[in-house]
N, C-alpha and C positions, 0 to 999 in steps of 0.2 A: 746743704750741710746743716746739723742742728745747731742751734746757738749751744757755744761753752758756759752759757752763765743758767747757773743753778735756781739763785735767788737773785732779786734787786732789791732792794731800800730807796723808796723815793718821798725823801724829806719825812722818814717815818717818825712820829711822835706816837711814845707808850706809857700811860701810867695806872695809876687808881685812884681813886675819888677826887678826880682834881685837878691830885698832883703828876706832873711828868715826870716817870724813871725814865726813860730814854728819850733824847730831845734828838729832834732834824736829822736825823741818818740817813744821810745817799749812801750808794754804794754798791757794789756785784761780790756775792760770793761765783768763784768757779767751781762748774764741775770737777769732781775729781781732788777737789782740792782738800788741808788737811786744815783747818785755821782755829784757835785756842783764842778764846775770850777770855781778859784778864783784866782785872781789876781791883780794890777795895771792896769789901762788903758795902750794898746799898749803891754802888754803882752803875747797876741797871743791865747785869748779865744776866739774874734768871729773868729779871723780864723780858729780856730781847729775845730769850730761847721761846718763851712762853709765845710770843709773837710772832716769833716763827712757824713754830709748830699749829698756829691757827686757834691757841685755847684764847689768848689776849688779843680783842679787837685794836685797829689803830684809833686812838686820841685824834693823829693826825695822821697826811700822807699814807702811803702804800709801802707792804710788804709784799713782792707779786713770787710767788714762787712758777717754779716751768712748768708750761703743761702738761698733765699725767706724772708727774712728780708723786712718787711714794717716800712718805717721809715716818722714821722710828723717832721716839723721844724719851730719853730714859731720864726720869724727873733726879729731886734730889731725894734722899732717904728722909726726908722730915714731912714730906709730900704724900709721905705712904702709911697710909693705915695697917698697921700690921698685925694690928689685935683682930681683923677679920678671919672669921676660921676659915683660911685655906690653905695648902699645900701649895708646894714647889711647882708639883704639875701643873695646877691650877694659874698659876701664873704668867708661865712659860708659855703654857698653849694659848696664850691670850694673845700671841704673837699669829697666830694662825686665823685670826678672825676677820683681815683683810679677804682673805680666801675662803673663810668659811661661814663668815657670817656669827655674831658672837652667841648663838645656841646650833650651830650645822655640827652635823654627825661628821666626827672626824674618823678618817678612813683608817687602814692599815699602814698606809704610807703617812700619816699625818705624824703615825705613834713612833712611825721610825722617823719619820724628823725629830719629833720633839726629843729622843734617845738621843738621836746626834748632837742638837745641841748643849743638851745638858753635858755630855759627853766632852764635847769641845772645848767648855767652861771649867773642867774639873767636879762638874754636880753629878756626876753616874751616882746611883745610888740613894740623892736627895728626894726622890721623884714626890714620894710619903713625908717631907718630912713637915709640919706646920710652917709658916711662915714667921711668926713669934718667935719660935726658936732659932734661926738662921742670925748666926753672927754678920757685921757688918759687911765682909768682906764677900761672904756666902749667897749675903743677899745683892751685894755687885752682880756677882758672877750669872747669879738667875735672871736678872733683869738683861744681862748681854744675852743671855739666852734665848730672852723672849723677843730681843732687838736681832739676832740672829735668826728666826723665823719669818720676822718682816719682812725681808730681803728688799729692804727699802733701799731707793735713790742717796735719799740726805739722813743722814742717822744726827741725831743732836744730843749733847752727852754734858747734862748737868751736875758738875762736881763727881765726874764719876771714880776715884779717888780720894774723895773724902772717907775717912773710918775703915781704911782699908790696908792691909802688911804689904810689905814690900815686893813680894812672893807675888801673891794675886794682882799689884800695879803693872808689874812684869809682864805677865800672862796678857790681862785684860790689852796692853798696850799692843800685843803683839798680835791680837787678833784686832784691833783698830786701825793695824798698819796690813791685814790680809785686807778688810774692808776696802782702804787705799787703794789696795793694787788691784783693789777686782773693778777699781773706777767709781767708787762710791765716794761721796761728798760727805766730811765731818767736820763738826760744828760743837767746841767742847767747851764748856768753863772750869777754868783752870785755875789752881794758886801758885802752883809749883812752876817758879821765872826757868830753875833750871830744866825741868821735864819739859816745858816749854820750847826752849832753846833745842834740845835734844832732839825731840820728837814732830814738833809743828812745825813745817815752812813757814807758816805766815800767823799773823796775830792781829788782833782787835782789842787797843788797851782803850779801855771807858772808863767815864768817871759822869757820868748821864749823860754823855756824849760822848764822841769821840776823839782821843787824846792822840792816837795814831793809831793807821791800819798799814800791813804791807807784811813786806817780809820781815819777818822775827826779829833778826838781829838790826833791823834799824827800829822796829818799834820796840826794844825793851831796852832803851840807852837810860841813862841817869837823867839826860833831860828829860823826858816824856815822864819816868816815871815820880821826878818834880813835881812836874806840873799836874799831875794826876792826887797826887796827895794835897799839895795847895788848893784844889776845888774840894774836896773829901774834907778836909779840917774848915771851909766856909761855909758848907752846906746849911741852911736855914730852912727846917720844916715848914715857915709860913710865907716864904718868898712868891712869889707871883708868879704867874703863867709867864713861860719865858717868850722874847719875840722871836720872830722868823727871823730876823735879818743882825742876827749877833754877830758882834764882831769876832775873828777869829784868829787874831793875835796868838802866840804863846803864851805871849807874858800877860792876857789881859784873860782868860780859862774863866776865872771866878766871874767876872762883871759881866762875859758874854752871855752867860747863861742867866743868870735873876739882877735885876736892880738892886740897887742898895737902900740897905734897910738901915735904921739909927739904929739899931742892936738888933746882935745875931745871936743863935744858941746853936746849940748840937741837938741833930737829930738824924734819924736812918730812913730809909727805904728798900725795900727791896731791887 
C-alpha cells in the first residue's frame, strides 16, 4: 500500500542571510489533506511554502516530499511582476509546461484545456487581455487557472485571498474543496481564523515555529493564539542562531527560540 504521507519535516530549519524564519519543524502533512497555515506577518509562512515548493534550500534538516510528487505553487501577488508584457493566455499556459516543456508546441487539446480552465475560473473571455490590467481578484482567478493545468499532487496557496471580493473567495474556495475531493493535498496561508474554521480540517499556527498543529478547532483556541503573539511582539532582529534543543514549554515560546538579549527592538521577517 502507498505511504499516506505527502510531505515530512525532519527538524527543518529555513531562513535568509543568517537569519532563521522557520526553526526545527517535524512533522507529516497527509495526503489528501486540506491544512491552512496561519500566523502573524514575519512568522515564517511564506517561507515554509517557499521550502516546500523546493525554491528555499534547508538552513537546516530535511523537507522530503513523496516520490513522483507533482507539486503547483501559487506565490503571493507582490512576487509577480506584472508590468512584463503578457496576457492571460500567456500565463495560464505556463501551467502546461510540466507536459510540454516551457517552449513545446502545444497541441489542439492543450488550447482546449487552457479554454477550460479559464472557463472554470470565470476568465472566458480574458484570454488577450495584459496582465497590468487584471484587477486583484482576476489575477487570483488566472493563477488557479494555471494551478488547474498542473494537475498537481500538492497545490500550495500563498495568501490566495488576499485583494480579493467576496464573490471570487467563494468561487476560488469551491474549486479548492473539487481539488479535495479529487484526493489532492492543499497547503494554504491564511489570515481569515474564520474561513479557517469553515473550510480547513487542520491547521499549522507559527510564529517561526510551531505554536500548534492538528485539527483547527484545537489549534485556533485563545491560548495558542497567546502564545503566538507573545513570541511576535519579542522578536529581535539581532538574536542569535537558535539551539536545537529548546525548550518547549507554552509559557516559555519566547526564551525557547533566541537567548536573551539586554535590549530588544522590533523587527520583521518574512
Amino acid at each position: 500500500m502507498p505511504s499516506r504521507t505527502c510531505v515530512t519535516f525532519d527538524d527543518l530549519t529555513l531562513g535568509y542571510d543568517g537569519h532563521a524564519a522557520v526553526h526545527h519543524l517535524s512533522g507529516t502533512i497527509s495526503r489528501g489533506s486540506m491544512t491552512a497555515v496561519i500566523g502573524a506577518n514575519g512568522s515564517g509562512k511564506s517561507t515554509l511554502m517557499k521550502g516546500v515548493a523546493g525554491i528555499l534550500k534547508p538552513i537546516g534538516g530535511h523537507c522530503i516530499r513523496a516520490a513522483g510528487l507533482s507539486v503547483a505553487y501559487l506565490p503571493q501577488h507582490s512576487e509577480l511582476d506584472r508590468s512584463f508584457p503578457a496576457q492571460v493566455i500567456d500565463l495560464v499556459s505556463l501551467g502546461l509546461w510540466p507536459k510540454r516543456g516551457l517552449f513545446g508546441r502545444h497541441t489542439s487539446e492543450d488550447k482546449t484545456a487552457v479554454a477550460g480552465a479559464l472557463d472554470a475560473v470565470g476568465m472566458h473571455g480574458f484570454e488577450r487581455r495584459p496582465l497590468d490590467s487584471l484587477s486583484g481578484g482576476q489575477m487570483q482567478r488566472a493563477l488557479f487557472a494555471r494551478a488547474l493545468l498542473q494537475d498537481a499532487d500538492l497545490i500550495l496557496l500563498d495568501e490566495p485571498f488576499n485583494a480579493v471580493d467576496t464573490r471570487t473567495v467563494a468561487h476560488l474556495l469551491a474549486l479548492i474543496r473539487h481539488w479535495s475531493g479529487e484526493g489532492r493535498t492543499i497547503l494554504a496561508v491564511l489570515h481569515d481564523h474564520d474561513l479557517v474554521r469553515a473550510h480547513f480540517p487542520q491547521s499549522i499556527l507559527m510564529a517561526r515555529k510551531v505554536i500548534a498543529w492538528g485539527a483547527t478547532a484545537d489549534v485556533l483556541t485563545a491560548k495558542h493564539l497567546q502564545q503566538a503573539r507573545q513570541f511576535e511582539e519579542a522578536w529581535d532582529e539581532d538574536a542569535p542562531w537558535c539551539g536545537a534543543d529548546e525548550a518547549d514549554e507554552a509559557g516559555d515560546v519566547t526564551a525557547a527560540l533566541f537567548a536573551p538579549q539586554p535590549a530588544r527592538k522590533a523587527g520583521r521577517h518574512v
